[in-house]
C-alpha positions as CSV (number, residue, x, y, z in Angstrom):
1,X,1.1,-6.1,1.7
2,X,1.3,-5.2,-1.8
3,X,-2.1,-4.3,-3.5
4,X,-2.7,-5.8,-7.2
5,X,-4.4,-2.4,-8.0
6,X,-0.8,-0.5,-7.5
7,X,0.7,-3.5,-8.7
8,X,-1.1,-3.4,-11.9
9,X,-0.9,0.5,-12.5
10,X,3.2,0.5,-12.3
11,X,2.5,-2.2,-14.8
12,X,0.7,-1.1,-17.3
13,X,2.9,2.4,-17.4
14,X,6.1,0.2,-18.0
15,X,4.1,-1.7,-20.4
16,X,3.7,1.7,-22.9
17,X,6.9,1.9,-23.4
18,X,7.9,-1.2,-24.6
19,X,6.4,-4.2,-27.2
20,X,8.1,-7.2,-25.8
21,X,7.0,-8.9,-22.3
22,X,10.7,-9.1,-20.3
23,X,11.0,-13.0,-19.6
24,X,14.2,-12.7,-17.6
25,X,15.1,-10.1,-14.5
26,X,17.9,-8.5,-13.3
27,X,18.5,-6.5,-10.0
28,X,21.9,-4.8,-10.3
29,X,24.0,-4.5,-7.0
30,X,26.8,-1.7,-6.1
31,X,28.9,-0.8,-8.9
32,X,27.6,-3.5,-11.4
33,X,24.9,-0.7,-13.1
34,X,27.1,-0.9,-16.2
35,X,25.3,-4.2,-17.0
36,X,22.4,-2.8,-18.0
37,X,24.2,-0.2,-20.3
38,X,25.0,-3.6,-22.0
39,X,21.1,-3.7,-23.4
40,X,20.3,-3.4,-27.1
41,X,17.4,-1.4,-28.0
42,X,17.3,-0.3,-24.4
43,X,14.5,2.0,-22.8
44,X,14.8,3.4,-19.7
45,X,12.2,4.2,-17.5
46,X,13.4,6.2,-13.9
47,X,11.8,5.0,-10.8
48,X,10.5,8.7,-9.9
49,X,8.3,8.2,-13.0
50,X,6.8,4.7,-11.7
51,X,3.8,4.5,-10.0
52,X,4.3,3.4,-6.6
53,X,8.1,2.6,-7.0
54,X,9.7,4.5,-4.3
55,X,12.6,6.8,-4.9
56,X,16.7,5.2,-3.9
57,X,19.3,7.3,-3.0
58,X,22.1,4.3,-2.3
59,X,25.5,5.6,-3.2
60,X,26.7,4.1,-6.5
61,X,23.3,3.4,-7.8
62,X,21.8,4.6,-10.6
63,X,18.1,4.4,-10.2
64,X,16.3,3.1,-13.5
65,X,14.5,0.2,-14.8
66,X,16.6,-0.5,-18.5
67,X,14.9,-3.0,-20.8
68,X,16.5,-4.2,-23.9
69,X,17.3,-7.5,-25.3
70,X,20.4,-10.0,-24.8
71,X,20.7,-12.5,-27.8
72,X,17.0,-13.1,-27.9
73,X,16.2,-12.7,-24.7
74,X,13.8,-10.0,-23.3
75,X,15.7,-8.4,-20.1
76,X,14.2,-6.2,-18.0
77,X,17.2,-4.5,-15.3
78,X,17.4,-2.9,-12.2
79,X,19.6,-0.3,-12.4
80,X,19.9,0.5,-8.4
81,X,17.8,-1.1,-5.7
82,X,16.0,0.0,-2.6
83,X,17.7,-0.9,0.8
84,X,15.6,-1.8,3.7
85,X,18.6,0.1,6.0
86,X,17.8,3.9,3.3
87,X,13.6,3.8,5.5
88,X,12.0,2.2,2.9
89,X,9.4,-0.7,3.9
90,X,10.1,-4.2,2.8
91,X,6.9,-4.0,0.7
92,X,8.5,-0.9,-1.3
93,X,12.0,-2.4,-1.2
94,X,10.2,-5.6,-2.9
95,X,7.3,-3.9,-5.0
96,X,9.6,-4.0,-8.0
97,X,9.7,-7.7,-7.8
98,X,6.0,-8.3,-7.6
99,X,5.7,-6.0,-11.0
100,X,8.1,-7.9,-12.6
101,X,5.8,-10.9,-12.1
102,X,3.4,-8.6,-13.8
103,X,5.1,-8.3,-16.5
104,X,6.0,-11.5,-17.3
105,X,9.8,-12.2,-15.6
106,X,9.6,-16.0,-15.0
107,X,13.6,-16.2,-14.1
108,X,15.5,-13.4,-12.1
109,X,19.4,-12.9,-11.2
110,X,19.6,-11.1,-8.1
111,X,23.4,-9.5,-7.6
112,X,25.1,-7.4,-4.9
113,X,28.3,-6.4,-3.3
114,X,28.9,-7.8,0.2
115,X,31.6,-9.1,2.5
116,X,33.5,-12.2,3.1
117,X,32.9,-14.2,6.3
118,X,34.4,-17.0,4.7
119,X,38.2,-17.0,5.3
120,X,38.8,-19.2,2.5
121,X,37.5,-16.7,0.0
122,X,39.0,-13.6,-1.6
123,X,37.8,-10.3,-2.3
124,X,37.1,-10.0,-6.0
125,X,35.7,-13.8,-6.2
126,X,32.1,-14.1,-7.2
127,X,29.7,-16.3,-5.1
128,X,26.7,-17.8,-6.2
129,X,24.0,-17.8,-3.5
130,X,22.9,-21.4,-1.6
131,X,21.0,-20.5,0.7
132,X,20.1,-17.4,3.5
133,X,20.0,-16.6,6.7
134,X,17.9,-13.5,7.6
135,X,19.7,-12.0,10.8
136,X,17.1,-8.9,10.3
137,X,14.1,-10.5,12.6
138,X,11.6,-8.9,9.9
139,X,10.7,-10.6,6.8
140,X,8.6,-8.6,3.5
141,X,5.8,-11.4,3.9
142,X,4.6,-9.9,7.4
143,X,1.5,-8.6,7.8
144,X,-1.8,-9.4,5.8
145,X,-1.4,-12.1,3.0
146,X,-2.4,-11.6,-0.4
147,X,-3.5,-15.3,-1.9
148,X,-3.1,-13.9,-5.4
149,X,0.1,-13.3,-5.4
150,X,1.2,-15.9,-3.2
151,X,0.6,-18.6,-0.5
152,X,0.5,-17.8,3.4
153,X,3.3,-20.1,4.4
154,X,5.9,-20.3,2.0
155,X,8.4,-23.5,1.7
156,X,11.8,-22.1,1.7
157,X,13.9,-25.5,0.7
158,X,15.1,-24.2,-2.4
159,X,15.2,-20.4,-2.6
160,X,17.9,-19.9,-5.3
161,X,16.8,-22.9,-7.8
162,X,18.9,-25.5,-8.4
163,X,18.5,-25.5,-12.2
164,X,19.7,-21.7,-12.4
165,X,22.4,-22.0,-10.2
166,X,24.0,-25.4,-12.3
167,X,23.9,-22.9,-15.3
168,X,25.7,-20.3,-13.8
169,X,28.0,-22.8,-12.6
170,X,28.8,-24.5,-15.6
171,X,28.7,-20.8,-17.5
172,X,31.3,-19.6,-14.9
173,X,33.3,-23.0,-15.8
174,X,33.3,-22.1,-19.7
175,X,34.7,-18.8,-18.8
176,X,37.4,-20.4,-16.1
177,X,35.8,-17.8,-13.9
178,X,36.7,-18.3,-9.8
179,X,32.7,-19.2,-8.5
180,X,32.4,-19.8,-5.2
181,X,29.3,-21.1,-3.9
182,X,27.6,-20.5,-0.1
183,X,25.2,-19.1,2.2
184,X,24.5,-15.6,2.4
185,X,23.4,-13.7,5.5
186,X,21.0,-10.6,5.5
187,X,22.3,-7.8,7.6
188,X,20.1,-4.7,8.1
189,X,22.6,-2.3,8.0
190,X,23.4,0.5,7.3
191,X,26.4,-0.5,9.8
192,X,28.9,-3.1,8.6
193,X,29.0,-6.1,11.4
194,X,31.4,-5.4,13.9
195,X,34.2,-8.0,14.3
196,X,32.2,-10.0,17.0
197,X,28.8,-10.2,14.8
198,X,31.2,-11.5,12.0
199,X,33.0,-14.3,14.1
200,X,29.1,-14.7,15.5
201,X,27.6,-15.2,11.6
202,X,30.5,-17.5,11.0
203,X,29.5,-19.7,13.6
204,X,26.2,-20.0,12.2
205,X,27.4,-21.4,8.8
206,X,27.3,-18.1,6.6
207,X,29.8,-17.4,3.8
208,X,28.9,-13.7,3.3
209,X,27.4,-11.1,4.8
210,X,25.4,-7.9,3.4
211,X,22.3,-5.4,3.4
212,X,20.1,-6.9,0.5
213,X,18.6,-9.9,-1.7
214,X,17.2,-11.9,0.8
215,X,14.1,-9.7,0.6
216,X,13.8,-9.7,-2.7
217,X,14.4,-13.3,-3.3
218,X,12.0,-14.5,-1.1
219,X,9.3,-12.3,-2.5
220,X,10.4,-13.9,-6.0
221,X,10.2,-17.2,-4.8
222,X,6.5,-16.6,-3.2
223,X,5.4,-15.0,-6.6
224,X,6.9,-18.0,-8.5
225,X,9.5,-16.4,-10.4
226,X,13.0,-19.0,-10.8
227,X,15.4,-17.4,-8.9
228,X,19.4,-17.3,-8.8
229,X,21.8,-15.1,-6.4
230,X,25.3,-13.8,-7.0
231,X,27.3,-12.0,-5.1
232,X,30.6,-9.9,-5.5
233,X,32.8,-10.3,-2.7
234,X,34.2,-6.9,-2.4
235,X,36.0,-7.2,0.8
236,X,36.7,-9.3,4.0
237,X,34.1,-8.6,6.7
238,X,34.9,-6.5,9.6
239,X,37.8,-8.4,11.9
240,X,39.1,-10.9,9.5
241,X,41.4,-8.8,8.7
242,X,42.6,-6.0,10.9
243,X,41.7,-2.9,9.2
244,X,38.9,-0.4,8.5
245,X,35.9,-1.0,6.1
246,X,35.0,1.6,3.4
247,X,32.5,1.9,1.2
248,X,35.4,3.4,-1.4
249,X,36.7,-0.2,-1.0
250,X,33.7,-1.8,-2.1
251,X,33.0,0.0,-5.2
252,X,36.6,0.0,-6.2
253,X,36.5,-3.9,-5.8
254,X,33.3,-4.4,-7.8
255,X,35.0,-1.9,-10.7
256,X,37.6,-4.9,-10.6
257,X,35.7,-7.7,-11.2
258,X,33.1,-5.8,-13.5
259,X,34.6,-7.6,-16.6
260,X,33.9,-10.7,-15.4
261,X,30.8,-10.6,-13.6
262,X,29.1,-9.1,-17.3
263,X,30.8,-11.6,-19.4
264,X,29.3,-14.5,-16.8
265,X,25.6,-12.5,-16.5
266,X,25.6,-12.1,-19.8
267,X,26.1,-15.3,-21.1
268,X,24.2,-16.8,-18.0
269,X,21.3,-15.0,-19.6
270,X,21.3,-16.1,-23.0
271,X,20.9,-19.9,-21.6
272,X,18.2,-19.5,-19.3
């Protein structure tokens, strides 16, 4: 359960270093950290110096909060994330999310790097998020419930909200940028699926499969921030094709489709 006493302290120590309240959030998957180099009048703030922020050590992940501006907007970026498959607790994977509310985020674009299930798609293609299915049999709202930050039972209709998602899809048909759209199922990790847990999430109706987001969306959605997914399919998931997985792979495919993905974030941004 997260406490509005740590909540608050993390804060009011992000709060001294900067004059505007961020409106819009940003959690930065695998290899697209070089969004948030894209801030104007950036500050930077490292995890290790938050209160109660834990401390990542994900391969290609920075790990600092960068706030700076877009157009007009106020941005506040999460340069690296905490994976529940590194130890952490799903309260310190999502305690971030519950300081953005603090701060003032009312919309946030949650990104990551994960594989295709969907046969149809191709590595490099972006996919905005549906929907989820959490294959992890844990969920970050267990335990004690806080009513201040939040109801007990939470209606999970619409997760990633409609509104959000028709602006990235119309910002993504500007641009003549490939979007997919689809469901997108949490695996704990830090395994990739084997061939048969791939054919077996395909049965169930998923389009991609990786280690994060769902976690943090939902705790977005109970806190009552607007929330929008997108994910870059870096590879095929284990089995569809017959060959290894590496995590070289994955970075190298996100490097690819970096262009894109900022020009699409960014402009996503200046509309919300």
């Amino acid at each position: 359960m997260h406490h509005i006493h740590e909540i608050t302290e993390a804060q009011q120590y992000i709060e001294s270093f900067i004059t505007n309240k961020p409106r819009v959030g940003i959690i930065l998957g695998s290899g697209l950290g070089p969004f948030a180099d894209t801030l104007q009048n950036a500050v930077r703030i490292p995890y290790d110096n938050i209160p109660h922020f834990a401390k990542s050590a994900a391969v290609g992940h920075a790990n600092e909060l960068v706030i700076g501006t877009i157009g007009e907007q106020q941005v506040l970026a999460m340069k690296g994330r905490f994976h529940y498959y590194e130890g952490f607790t799903l309260d310190q994977v999502t305690f971030p999310v519950r300081v953005m509310k603090a701060l003032g985020v009312e919309k946030l674009i949650i990104t990551n790097a994960c594989g295709a299930v969907n046969t149809e798609f191709n590595p490099g293609d972006l996919m905005l998020i549906t929907d989820h299915i959490n294959l992890t049999a844990t969920n970050p709202l267990m335990g004690p419930n806080n009513d201040a930050l939040g109801v007990r039972f939470l209606d999970v209709s619409e997760v990633y909200n409609k509104n959000l998602r028709a602006i990235v899809k119309d910002v993504a048909a500007t641009h003549g940028v490939t979007l997919r759209e689809g469901v997108y199922a949490w695996w704990i990790g830090p395994t990739y699926e084997t061939p048969a847990e791939v054919r077996m999430i395909r049965m169930f109706g998923a389009d991609a499969v990786g280690m994060s987001t769902v976690p943090e969306a939902l705790i977005a959605h109970h806190s009552g921030i607007e929330t929008v997914g997108i994910s870059c399919l870096t590879n095929m998931a284990c089995g569809i094709l017959d060959q290894p997985l590496s995590h070289d792979e994955v970075i190298e495919t996100a490097e690819r489709v970096k262009a894109t993905f900022l020009k699409l974030v960014t402009d996503v941004i200046t509309r919300f």
